[in-house]
N, C-alpha and C positions, 0 to 999 in steps of 0.2 A: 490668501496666504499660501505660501510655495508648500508644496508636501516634500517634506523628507523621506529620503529611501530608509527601509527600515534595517535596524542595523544588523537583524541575523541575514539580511540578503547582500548587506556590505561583506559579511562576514565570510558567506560563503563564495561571494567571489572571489574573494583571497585567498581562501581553501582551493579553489578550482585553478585560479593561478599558478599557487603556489607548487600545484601537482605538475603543471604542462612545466611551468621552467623549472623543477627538479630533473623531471624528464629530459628538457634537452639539455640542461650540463651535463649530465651522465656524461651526454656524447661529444661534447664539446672537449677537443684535447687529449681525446681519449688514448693509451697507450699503444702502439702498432703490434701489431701480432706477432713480430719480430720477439718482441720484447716479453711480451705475453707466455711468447714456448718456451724463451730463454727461463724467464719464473718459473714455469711449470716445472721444466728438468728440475732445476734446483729440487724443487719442493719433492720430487722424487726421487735426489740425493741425500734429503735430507730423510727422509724416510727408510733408505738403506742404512744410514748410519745410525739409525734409531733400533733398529733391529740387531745392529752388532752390539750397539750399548747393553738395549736388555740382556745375550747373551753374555757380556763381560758380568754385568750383576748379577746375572743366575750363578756362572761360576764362580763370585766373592763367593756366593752365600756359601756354595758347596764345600769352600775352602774351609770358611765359617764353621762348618758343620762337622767337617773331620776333626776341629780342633776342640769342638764343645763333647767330642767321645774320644778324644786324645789317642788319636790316629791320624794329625797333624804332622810333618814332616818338613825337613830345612827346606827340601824346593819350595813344597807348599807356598812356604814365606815365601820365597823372590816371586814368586808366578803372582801372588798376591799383590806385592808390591808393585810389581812390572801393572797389572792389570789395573789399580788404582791408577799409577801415569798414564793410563791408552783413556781409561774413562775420563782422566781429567781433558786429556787433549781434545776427547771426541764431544764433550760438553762445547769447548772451544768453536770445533769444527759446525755443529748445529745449529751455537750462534748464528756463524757468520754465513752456513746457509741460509738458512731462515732469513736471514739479511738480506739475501740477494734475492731468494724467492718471492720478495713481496714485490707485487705490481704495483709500480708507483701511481698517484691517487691524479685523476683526470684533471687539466687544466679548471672545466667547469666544477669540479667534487670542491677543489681548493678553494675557489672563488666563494662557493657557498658557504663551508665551512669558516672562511674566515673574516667574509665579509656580510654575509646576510642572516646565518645560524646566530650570531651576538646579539642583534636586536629581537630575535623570539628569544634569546635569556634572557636580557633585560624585560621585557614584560612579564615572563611567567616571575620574576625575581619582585618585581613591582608588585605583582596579584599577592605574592606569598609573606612581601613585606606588611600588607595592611591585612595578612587572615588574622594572626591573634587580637590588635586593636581591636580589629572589626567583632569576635567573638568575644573579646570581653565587657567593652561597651553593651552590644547590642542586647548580650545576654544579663547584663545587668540591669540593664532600662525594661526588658523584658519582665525580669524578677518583680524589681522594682513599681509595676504600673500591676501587679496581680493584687497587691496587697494582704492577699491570704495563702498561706501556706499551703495548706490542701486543692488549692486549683495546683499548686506549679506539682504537687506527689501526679494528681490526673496526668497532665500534658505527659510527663515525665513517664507512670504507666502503661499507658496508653502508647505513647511510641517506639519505646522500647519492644513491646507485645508486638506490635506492626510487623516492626522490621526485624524480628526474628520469625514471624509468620512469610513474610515474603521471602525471606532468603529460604527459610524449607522449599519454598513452591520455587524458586528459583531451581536449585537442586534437584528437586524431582523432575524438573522439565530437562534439564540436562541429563539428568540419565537414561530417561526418556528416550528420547532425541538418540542420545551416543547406540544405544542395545538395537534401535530399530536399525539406525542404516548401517553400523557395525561400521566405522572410519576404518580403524585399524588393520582387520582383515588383508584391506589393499596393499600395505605397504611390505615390500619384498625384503628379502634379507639383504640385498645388494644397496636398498635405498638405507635401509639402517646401516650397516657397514660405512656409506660414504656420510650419513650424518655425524657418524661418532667419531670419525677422523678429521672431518671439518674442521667440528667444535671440540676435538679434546683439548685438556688443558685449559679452552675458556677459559679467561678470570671471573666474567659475569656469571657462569655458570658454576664455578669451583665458591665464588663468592655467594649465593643464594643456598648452598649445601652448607659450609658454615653456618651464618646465620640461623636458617631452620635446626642446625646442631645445638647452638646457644637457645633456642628457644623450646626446643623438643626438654633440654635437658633440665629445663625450670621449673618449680617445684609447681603443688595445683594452683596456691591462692597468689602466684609471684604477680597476676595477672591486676588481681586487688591492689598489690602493695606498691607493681606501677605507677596505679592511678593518685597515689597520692605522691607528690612532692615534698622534697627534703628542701628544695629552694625556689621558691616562687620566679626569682629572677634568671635563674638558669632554666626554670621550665619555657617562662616568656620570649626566651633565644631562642630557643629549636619549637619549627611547625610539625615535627615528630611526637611532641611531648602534647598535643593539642585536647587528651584526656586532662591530664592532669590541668593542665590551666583551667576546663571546664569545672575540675571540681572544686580547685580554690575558687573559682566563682560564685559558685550555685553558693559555697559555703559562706563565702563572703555575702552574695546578695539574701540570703535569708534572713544574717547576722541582723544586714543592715533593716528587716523588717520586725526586725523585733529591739529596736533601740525607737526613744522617742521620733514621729515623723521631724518637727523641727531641724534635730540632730543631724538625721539622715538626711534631710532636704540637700545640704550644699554640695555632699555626696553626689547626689542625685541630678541634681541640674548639671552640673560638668561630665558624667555619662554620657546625658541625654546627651549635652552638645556636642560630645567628642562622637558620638555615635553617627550625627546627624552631618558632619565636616567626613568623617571615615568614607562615608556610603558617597558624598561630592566628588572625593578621592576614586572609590569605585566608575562615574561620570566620566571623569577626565581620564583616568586611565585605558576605559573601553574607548575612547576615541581613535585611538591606536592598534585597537584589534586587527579590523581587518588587514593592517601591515604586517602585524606580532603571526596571526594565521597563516600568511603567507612563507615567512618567512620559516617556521618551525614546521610546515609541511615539506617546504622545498628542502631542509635537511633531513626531514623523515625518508625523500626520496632519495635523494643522493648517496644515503648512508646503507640502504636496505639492503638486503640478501640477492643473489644470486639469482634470475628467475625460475632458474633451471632445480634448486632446491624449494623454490617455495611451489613451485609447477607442484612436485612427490608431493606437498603438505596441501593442495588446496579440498582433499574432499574434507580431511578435518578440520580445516578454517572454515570452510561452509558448514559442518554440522554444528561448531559454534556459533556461529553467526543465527541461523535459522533457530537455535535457542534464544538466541539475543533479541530475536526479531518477534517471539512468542512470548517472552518477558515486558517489551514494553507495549503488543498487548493488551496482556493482562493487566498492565498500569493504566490505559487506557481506559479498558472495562471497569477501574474503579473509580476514576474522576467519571467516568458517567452516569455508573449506574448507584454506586457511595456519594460521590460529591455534587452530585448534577450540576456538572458542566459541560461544555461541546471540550471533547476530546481531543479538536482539532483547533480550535483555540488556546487549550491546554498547552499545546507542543509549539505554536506558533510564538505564544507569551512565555514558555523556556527556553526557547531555539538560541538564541545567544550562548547561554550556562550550558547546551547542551553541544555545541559546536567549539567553544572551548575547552572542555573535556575531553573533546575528540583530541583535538590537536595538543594541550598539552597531558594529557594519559595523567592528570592528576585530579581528584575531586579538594586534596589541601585547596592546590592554586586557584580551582574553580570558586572554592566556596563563597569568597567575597559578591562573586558576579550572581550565583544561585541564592543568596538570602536579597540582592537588591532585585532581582527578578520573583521570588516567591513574592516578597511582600508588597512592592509596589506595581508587578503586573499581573500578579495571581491572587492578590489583597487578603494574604493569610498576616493574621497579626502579631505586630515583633513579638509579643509574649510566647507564642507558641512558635516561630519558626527561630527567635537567637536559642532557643534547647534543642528544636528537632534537626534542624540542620548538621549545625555543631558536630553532634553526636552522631548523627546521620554519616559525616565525613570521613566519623573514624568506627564506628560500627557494623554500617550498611556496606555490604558489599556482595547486593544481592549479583550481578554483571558478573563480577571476580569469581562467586559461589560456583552460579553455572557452569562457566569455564573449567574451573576444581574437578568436578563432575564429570565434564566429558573429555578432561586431559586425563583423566586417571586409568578410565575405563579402555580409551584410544592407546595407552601406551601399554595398560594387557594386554588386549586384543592383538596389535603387534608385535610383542614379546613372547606372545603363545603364555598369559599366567591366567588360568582362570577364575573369573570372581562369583561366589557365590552370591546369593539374596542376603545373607548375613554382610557380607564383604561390603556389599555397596551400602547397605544400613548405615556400617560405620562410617563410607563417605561422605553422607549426609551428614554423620551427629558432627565429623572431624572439619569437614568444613565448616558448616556452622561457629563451631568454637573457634577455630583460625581468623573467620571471618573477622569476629569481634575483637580482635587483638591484632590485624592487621594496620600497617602505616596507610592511612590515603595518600601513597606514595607513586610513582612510577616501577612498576618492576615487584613489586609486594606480591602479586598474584605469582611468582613463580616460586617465593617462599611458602607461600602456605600451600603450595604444590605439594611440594619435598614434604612436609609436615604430615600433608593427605596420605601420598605413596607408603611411607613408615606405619602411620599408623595403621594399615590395612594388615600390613604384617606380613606377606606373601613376596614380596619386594628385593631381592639384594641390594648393599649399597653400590653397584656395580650396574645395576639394573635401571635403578633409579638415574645416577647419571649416564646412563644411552638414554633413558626417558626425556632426560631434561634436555640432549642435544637434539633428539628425534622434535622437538615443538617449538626450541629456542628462536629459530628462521623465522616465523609465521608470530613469535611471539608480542611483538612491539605495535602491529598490526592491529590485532586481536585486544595488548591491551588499550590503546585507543578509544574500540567497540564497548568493551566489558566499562571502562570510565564512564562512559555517557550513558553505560545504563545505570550505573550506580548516580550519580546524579539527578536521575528520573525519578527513580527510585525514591530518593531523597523528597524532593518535593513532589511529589504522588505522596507517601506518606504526612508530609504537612499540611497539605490539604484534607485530607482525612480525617486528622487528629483537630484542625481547625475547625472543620463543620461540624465533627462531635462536639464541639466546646461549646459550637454558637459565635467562634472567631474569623470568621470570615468574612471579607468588607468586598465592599466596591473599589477594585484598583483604582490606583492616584500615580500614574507613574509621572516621574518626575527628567527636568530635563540638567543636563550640565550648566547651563546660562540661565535658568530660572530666578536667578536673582543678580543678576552684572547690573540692573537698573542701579542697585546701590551701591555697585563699585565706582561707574558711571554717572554722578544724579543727574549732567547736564542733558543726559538721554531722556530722561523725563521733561525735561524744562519743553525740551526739542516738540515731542509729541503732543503737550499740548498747546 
């Protein structure tokens, strides 16, 4: 029988691809330098006429200010008035700088963006379409196959303890890590200066400052009254709401353990089978990976930073990193010396879930790919991985934690705010709590940033965003890394909570064609 290539080595050749031909569209097309200076001026026209702006609004205010102590006077008004029409014009004028200062986007950048970037959405869109099916079946056939209440309280225990025990040790390693080699320190006042004018104004970054405002200003237990839904069918719409489905579930599948088994039965068989068609779904959909990798690396590349600004940020991308790399680890140390199994089997039978984390910086999208890899190559049983997982996706953010950690510390350090041994306590206790109320989103980790910085309390909100321009470069990178250890994370923990139970089988992996014989019968006929 022919051997198949295995498919995280498909995987990651599409990964590897996908990096060389980001790299040469860069250059492909690329704008002439001609063009490049002409943008440039601009961009420092448009920064002159940002300077008279502010100066026109200094002087509204002052006008402002004569007339609120009634020392206001008739020029006053016209000068007012007059300077209202120079600002409205110079709004004008900035537009349409800004218009011309943008360097138009390289023959290859276009190409990828609009021809190859679409099929990596359409797959993460696939993955994301079959997560809630996939968690509510699975965790119901889960419930359903426990028969006793009190095993599912254990699982349920027991993994929640886990995984707010590793995010502490995630945290501690990150600060760790940040105090020893001191990131920050290096960065000059010149490199912050050119960060915060880069990215002023960001939406992305003006956007994450909101957010963390709506969430900073909500009340203690809003975090409770989330998890429960007002509509089941609007919860089942958004992969954001994926608590809340969890707990109509749990509540649902206990319901159904405490109604006669008959009653429950027809319930039950149509679970199992929708469970069992979902995870085929998961089969056929990874047959496409290594194309969907390719393809959403090669827009990772095309769309990146500058080298020249992530050049200033690489010793703090490495002190993250070198956290990241001591977090899995420690995940290691516990599937060997907890779980006893080969460590390196361990990651070999994740490598798929953990190579698709990478590339799409989601653990939602992943998760469908991570519960058919725990259970049918790591042989943890659906009972305990459709709860740990699950919750794992939207709880577990040991990766994100770290990060939390050593962003925090790296943008005092650089701002010159010092933290004492109290200060960083609270970063521990503050990420911890962010973590659990975090989206398995893209982009989440720089909310619960903003969240961290505030609660420290030493922070201006001025301060906070230079923080967030000073790491935004480097940030899509990183969270990439921090995905894939949340993921790990994930199942390292299932594994754990498995062996404590006595739930841990002999993998049964299964393949996409495992059963075409019956689509097919004349294949049978054939064969014998």
């Amino acid at each position: 029988m022919k051997k198949k290539f295995p498919l995280h080595l498909k995987i990651l050749v599409g990964m590897l691809l996908g990096v060389v031909f980001g790299l040469v569209m860069m250059t492909v097309g690329k704008a002439d330098i001609t063009v490049v200076n002409e943008a440039n001026e601009y961009s420092e026209l448009v920064k002159d006429v940002k300077i008279q702006k502010t100066k026109i609004v200094e002087r509204i205010a002052e006008i402002n200010e004569f007339f609120s102590k009634g020392l206001g006077e008739k020029g006053d008004v016209l000068e007012k008035e007059t300077l209202k029409q120079n600002l409205i014009n110079l709004n004008a004028e900035i537009k349409l700088l800004q218009k011309k200062s943008k360097i138009p986007n390289s023959f290859g950048k276009d190409l990828v963006m609009n021809w190859i970037k679409p099929w990596g959405t359409i797959f993460v869109n696939l993955l994301k379409l079959i997560a809630i099916p996939l968690i509510v079946a699975s965790l119901l056939k889960g419930i359903s196959d426990l028969k006793d209440i009190s095993k599912f309280k254990k699982i349920g225990g027991r993994s929640i303890l886990i995984y707010i025990g590793t995010t502490i040790i995630a945290i501690s390693i990150g600060l760790l890590i940040v105090n020893v080699v001191s990131p920050g320190d290096g960065i000059s006042d010149e490199t912050i200066a050119k960060m915060t004018e880069t990215y002023a104004g960001n939406s992305n970054i003006e956007g994450k400052l909101s957010t963390a405002a709506s969430q900073i200003s909500s009340g203690p237990l809003d975090f409770l009254v989330d998890m429960v839904p007002s509509n089941l069918f609007q919860a089942l719409s958004n992969n954001g709401s994926m608590l809340q489905v969890i707990f109509f579930v749990i509540f649902f599948g206990i319901s159904m353990l405490l109604v006669p088994e008959e009653k429950a039965k027809p319930i039950k068989d149509f679970f199992d089978g929708l469970n069992d068609v979902v995870l085929k779904m998961v089969d056929l959909i990874m047959l496409g990976a290594p194309f969907a990798v390719f393809a959403l690396l090669a827009t990772v590349i095309v769309s990146s930073e500058s080298w020249e600004i992530i050049q200033a940020l690489l010793w703090y991308a490495g002190t993250v990193i070198v956290g990241l790399l001591l977090m899995v680890v420690f995940y290691l140390l516990l599937v060997g010396l907890v779980v006893k199994k080969n460590p390196f089997w361990f990651l070999k039978q994740l490598a798929p879930a953990q190579l698709l984390a990478f590339t799409t910086s989601s653990s939602a999208a992943t998760l469908p790919v991570t519960i058919e890899r725990v259970e049918e190559h790591l042989g943890v049983d659906k009972e305990v991985s459709s709860f740990v997982l699950p919750v794992g996706a939207t709880i577990n953010m040991d990766g994100t934690s770290l990060y939390q950690a050593v962003a925090a510390v790296f943008i005092a350090q650089a701002l010159g705010v010092d933290l004492t041994l109290m200060d960083q306590m609270i970063i521990i206790l503050t990420a911890l709590m962010a973590s659990i109320g975090s989206a398995a989103v893209p982009g989440a980790g720089m909310v619960m940033l903003v969240i961290v910085l505030q609660a420290v309390g030493k922070f201006t909100p001025d301060q906070i965003a230079i923080g967030l321009t000073l790491i935004f470069a480097v940030d899509r990178p990183l969270d990439m890394l921090r995905t894939t250890i949340n993921v790990t994370g994930d199942a390292t923990v299932s594994m754990i909570v498995a062996k404590s139970l006595g739930k841990l089988h002999t993998p049964n992996p299964k393949n996409w064609d495992d059963n075409t014989e019956f689509i097919h019968p004349e294949n049978i006929d054939n064969a014998k």
